[in-house]
C-alpha positions in Angstrom: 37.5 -169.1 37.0 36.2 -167.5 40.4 38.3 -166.6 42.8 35.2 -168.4 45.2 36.0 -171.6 43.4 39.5 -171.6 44.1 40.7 -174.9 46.7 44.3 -173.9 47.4 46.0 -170.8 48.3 47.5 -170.8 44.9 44.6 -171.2 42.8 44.0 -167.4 44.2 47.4 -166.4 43.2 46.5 -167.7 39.7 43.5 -166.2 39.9 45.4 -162.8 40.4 48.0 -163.5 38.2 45.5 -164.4 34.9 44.5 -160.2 35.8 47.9 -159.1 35.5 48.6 -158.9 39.0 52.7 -159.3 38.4 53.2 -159.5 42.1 50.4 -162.5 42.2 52.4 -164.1 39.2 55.8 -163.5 41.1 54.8 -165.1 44.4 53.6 -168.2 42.4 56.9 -168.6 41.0 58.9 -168.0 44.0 56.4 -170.9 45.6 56.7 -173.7 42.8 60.0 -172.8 41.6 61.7 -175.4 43.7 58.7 -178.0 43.5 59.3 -177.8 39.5 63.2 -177.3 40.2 63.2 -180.7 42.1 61.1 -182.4 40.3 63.0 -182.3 36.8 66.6 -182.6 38.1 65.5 -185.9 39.7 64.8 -187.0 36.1 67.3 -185.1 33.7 71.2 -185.8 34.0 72.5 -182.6 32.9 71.9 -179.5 35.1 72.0 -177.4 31.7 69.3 -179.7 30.8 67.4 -179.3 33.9 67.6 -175.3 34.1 66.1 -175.6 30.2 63.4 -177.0 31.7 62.3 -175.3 34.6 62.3 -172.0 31.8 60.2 -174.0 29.6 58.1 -175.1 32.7 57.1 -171.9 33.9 57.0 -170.3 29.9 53.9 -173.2 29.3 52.5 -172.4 32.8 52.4 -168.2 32.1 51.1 -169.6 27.8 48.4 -171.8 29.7 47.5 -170.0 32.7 44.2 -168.9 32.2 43.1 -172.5 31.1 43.8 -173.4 35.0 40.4 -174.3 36.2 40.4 -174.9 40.0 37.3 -177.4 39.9 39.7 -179.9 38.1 42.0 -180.1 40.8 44.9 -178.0 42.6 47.2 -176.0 41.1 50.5 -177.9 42.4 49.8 -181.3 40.4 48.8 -178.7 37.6 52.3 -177.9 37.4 53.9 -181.1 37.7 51.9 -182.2 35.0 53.1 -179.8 32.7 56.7 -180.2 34.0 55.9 -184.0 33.2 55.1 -183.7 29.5 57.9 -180.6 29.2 60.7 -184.2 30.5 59.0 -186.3 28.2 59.5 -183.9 25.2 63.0 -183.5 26.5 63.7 -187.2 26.2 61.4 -187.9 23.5 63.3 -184.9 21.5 66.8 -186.5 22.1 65.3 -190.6 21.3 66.4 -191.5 24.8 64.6 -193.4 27.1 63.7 -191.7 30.9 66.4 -192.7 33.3 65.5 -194.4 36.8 64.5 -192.1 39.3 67.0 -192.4 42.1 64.6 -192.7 44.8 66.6 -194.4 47.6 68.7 -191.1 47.9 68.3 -191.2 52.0 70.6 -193.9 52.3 73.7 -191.9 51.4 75.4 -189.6 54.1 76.5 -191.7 56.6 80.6 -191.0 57.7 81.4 -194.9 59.6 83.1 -197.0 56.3 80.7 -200.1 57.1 77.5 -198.5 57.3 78.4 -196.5 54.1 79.4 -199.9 52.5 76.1 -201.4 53.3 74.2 -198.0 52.5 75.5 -198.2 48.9 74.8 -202.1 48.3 71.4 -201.4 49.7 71.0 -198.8 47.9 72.3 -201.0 44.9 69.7 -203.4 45.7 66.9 -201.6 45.5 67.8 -199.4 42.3 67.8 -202.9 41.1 64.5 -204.1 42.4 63.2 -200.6 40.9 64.6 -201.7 37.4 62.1 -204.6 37.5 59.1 -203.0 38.3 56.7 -201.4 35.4 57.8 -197.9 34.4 54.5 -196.5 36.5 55.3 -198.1 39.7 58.8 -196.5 39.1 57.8 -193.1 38.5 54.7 -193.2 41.5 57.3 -194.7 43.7 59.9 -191.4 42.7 56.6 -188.8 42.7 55.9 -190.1 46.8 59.1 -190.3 48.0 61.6 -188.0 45.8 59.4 -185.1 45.1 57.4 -185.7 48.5 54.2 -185.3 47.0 50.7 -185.7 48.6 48.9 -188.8 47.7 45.8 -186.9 46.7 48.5 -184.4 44.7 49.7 -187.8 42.5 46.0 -188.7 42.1 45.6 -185.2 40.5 48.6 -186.1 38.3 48.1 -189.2 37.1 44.2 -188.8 36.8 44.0 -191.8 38.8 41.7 -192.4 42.2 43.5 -191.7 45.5 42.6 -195.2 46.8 44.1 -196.5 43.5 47.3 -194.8 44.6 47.8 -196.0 47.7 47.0 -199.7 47.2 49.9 -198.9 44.1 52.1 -197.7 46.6 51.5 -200.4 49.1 51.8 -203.1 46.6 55.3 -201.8 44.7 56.7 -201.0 48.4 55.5 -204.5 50.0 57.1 -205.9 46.5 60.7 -203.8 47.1 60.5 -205.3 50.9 60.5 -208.4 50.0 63.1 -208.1 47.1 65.5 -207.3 49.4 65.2 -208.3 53.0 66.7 -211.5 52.6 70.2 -209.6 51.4 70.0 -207.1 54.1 69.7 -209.8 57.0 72.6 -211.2 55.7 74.6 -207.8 55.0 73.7 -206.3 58.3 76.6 -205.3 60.8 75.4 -207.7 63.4 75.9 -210.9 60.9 79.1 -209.3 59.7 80.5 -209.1 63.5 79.2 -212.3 64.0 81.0 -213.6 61.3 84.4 -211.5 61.3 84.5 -212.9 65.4 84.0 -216.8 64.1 87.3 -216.0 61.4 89.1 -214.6 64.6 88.2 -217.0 66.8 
């Protein structure tokens, strides 16, 4: 690997780090500790669990280092690939199957009692819609919007084209919409004012 062939920032630090460079090796952690960190506790119940992981992350990431090759692709879907393969080992190791990834988790947080009652059926809602979808659409629904990764970044993880991502994405989100935009008209706060003011009147 050439330094000259490196496409990201962090291929250089890898670059350094492979030559013993502990400094090079230190930032890297300290810049994809949290991307790993989320990643795993997203899909792992316990937070034992979950630290585990991350150690086991970063011990196959220093093991496999020098096999990095900056041609292939970047170094952050690198990672999540191995942190991919270290949760499937977890669950495979344990003969459990991968939990849901809560990807909806934006609709918590709000204080007014209504709107957190509707939050939490909508957010009921679409966990379900989520059930019925294939395990992929699942998991490159929970890579875009609960670990907030690039499209070109999930590309480079699955080994899929871009363009096949987003029309995936598109699809499985047009699919959620329409699963459940019937039962939010009806749950709104406008139909349930409307409805609470026919009962009064």
């Amino acid at each position: 690997m050439s330094l000259f062939d490196a496409r990201d920032p962090l291929a250089r630090l890898v670059w350094r780090a492979v030559r013993g460079d502990r400094r090079a090796f230190t930032r890297l952690y300290r810049e994809l500790h949290p991307l790993v960190a989320r990643y795993i506790a997203r899909r792992v119940d316990s937070r034992a669990d979950a630290e585990e992981l991350v150690a086991e992350v970063f011990r196959r990431v220093v093991e496999h280092l020098a096999d990095f090759d900056p041609k292939r692709g970047q170094v952050r879907p690198w990672v999540l690939r191995i942190a991919r393969n270290a949760v499937i080992d977890h669950y495979r190791a344990r003969k459990r199957p991968v939990a849901l990834e809560q990807v909806a988790d934006g609709l918590h947080g709000q204080d007014e009692p209504l709107a957190s009652l509707l939050a939490n059926e909508r957010l009921a809602r679409v966990n379900a819609a989520l059930a019925q979808a294939p395990v992929e659409i699942r998991q490159l629904i929970a890579m875009r919007y609960g670990d907030n990764l690039r499209h070109r970044e999930i590309a480079e993880l699955l080994g899929i084209s871009e363009a096949a991502v987003r029309k995936r994405l598109s699809r499985a989100l047009r699919d959620l919409r329409e699963r459940t935009a019937q039962q939010d008209r009806a749950l709104s706060p406008a139909s349930l004012e409307s409805e609470e003011v026919r009962h009064a009147i």
